[in-house]
Every structure is written in structure tokens, then in C-alpha cells.
N, C-alpha and C positions, 0 to 999 in steps of 0.2 A: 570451818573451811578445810584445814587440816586432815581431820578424818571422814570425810566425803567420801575420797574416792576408793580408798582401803575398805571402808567399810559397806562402799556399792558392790569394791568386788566380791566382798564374804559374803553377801548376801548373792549374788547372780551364781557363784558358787555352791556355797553350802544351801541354800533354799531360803526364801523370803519367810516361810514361817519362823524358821529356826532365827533368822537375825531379829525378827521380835519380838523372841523368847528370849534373846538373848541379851534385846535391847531393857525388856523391862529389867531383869534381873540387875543390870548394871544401875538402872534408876533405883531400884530398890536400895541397892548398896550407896551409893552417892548420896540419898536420903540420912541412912544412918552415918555415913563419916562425917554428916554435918553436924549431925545428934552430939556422936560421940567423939571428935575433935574439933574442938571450938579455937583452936588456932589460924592464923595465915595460913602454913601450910596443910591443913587438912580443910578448910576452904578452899585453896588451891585444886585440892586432889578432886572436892567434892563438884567442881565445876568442868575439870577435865572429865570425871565419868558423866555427868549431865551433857556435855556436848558429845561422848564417842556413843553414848544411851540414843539421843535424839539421831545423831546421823543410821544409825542403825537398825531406829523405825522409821524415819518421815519416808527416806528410800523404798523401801522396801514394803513399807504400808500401800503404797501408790501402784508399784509393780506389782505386788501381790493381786491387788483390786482388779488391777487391769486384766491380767492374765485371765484371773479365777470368771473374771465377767467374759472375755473375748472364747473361753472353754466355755460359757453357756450359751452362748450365744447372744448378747446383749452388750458387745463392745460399746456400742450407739450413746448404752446409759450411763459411761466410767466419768465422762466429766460433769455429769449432774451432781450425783454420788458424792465424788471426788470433793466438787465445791459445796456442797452442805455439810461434808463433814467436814472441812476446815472453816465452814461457818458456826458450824455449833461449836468447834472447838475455840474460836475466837469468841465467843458466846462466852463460852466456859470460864475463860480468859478474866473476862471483864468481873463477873459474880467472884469468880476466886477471890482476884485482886481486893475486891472489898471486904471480902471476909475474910482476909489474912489478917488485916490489921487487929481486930477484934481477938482473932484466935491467938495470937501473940503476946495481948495483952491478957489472955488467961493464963497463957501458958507458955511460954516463949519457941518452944522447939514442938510444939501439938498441930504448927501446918507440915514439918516436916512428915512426922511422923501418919498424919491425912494423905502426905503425897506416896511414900513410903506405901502403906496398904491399898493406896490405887495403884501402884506402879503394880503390886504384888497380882489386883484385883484381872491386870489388864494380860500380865503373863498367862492367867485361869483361861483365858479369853482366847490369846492365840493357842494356844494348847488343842483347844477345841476347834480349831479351824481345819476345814478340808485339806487335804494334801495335796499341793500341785502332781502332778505327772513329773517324772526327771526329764521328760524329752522337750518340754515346755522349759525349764533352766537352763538345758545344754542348747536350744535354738534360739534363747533369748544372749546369752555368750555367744555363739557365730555372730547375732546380729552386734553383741558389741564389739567384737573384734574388728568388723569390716566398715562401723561406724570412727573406729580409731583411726582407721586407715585413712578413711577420709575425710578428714576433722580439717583438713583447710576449705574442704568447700560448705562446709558448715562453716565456718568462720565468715567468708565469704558472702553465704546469705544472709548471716545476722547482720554485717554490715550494708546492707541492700538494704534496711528497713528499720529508718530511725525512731519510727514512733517504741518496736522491739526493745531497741537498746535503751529508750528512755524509760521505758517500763523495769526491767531489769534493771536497772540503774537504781529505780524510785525504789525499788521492792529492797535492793540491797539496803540503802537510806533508811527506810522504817525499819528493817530489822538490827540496824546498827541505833537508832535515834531509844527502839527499845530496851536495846541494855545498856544505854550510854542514861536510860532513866532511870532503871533501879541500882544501878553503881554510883552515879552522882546525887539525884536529886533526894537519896535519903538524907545522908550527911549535912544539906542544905536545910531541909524541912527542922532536921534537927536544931541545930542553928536558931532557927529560928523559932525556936521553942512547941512546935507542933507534937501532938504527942504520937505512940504507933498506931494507934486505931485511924489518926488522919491520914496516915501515911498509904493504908490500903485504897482508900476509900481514892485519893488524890492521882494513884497508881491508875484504878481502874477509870476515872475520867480519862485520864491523859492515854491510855487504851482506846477511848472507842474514839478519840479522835486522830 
């Protein structure tokens, strides 16, 4: 939540490709400080770069999309797009989840190091991505500046439309309910004598629902 908005503005700034070239890198790094500091505080470190990694692509993977589609002329398709690939990603999600536990039990730090050479895999990726125009970044900054200006009458209509707020509300819910599940319910499983191969597999049910 924290680094949202800093890192919306690096990217409306500096260009959407570059924040998710910049975003993987920092996931690649967060990978290894878990590898290679197996303490609280290098846990600590390796979850602050996973949250400033994700706020620096989800943004900017979105804005990118939109852009690069509304320059071809196909704005029409960004929320089809848009929602299959956060469907395949939640897809992804679920298969992961079950086969961490497995890979953990061969290896203990071998899903880091899977996550590690996809983050590295995904950098390759925006690398090769088209270049926005800079006049497409510097007209999407006018619009956010004049969108700041008038952030009470945005406020305003959100509150016009409770079914909105109830959605926003739920969304925030599941994305708190998901990491209130992998901080809590391992320690529990433990407990109760489950080993880590059930752990993923328990993970990725409680995922698809």
C-alpha cells in the first residue's frame, strides 16, 4: 500500500517499460536475499522488495497495455486482455501453490530459486517490448495531475455507488484473507503435524476458493 503511489509516479515518469524492468530485477534480488539470509531480518528485507517489485509491475503492466493498445488502435480490447491475463495469472497461482510444497520437500530454497529465474525470465521480456512515444507519458502525467485536482469529485462518485464500494472493499478482503493464509495457517498445519508437501497442495485449494 505504501509504495503505490511513489512507485505509480516512477513509472508515469520514467516509462512503464522501464518500471518493469525494474520491477523484475528487484524480484530477482528479493528471491536471493531469501536464499541467502535465512533470518527475520533478511525475511523482512526479502518481503519489502517483493511488495516495491509487484507495485512497480501490476501499475504499470496495466498502463503499459492500455496505452500500447489505444496507439493501435484497439483500446475496445484492454479489458478482455487485461482480464485473461490476470486469469491465467491466478491460474498460475493455484498449479504454483501445489507444487511448492513438493519442491521444498526436495529442496528447501529450489521454489525460490524457480521464482528467481522467472523474475530474471520476465525482465528478457519487457526488454523486448515496444517503446512507448514520450508524448504518450508526458499526456498521461497532465491527465494525472488534473485528476489530483479533482480527487473530491472522484471521491464523491465512489460514494454515489455502493454496490463500487462493496466490491473494493471485498477485493481488499481477499487480498488481505491471502496473506493472512500463508503467514498464519503454515505454523498451524505444522502443529498439527502435516508435512510441507500438504502445505502446498492445502495452499492452492484455499486459492481457488
Amino acid at each position: 500500500c505504501f509504495f503505490e503511489i511513489p512507485t505509480g509516479y516512477f513509472a508515469d515518469r520514467f516509462g512503464y517499460r522501464h518500471s518493469l524492468r525494474v520491477g523484475a530485477l528487484i524480484f530477482v534480488l528479493a528471491n536471493l536475499t531469501a536464499i541467502t539470509f535465512t533470518t527475520y531480518a533478511g525475511f523482512l528485507i526479502h518481503f519489502l522488495l517483493v511488495g516495491l517489485s509487484r507495485s512497480l509491475i501490476s501499475g504499470a503492466a496495466s498502463a503499459y497495455l492500455y496505452e500500447y493498445l489505444k496507439m493501435q488502435g484497439c483500446k475496445e480490447d484492454f479489458k478482455r486482455i487485461e482480464g485473461n491475463s490476470r486469469a491465467y495469472g491466478l491460474g498460475g497461482k493455484v498449479l504454483g501453490w501445489a507444487a511448492v510444497g513438493t519442491l521444498m520437500k526436495w529442496h528447501l530454497t529450489l521454489p525460490y530459486w524457480i521464482t528467481a529465474a522467472s523474475a530474471m525470465i520476465a525482465f528478457m521480456f519487457a526488454q523486448r517490448l515496444p517503446v512507448l512515444p514520450l508524448n504518450v507519458r508526458l499526456t498521461r502525467l497532465t491527465r494525472k495531475r488534473a485528476a489530483i485536482l479533482d480527487s473530491t469529485t472522484v471521491i464523491r462518485s465512489l460514494f454515489k455507488s455502493p454496490i463500487l464500494v462493496l466490491l473494493i472493499i471485498q477485493g481488499v478482503g481477499i487480498f488481505m484473507l491471502g496473506r493472512l493464509q500463508v503467514t498464519f495457517f503454515q505454523p498451524i498445519l505444522a502443529a498439527k503435524k502435516f508435512d510441507v508437501v500438504s502445505f502446498g497442495w492445502m495452499m492452492s485449494v484455499m486459492s481457488i476458493f
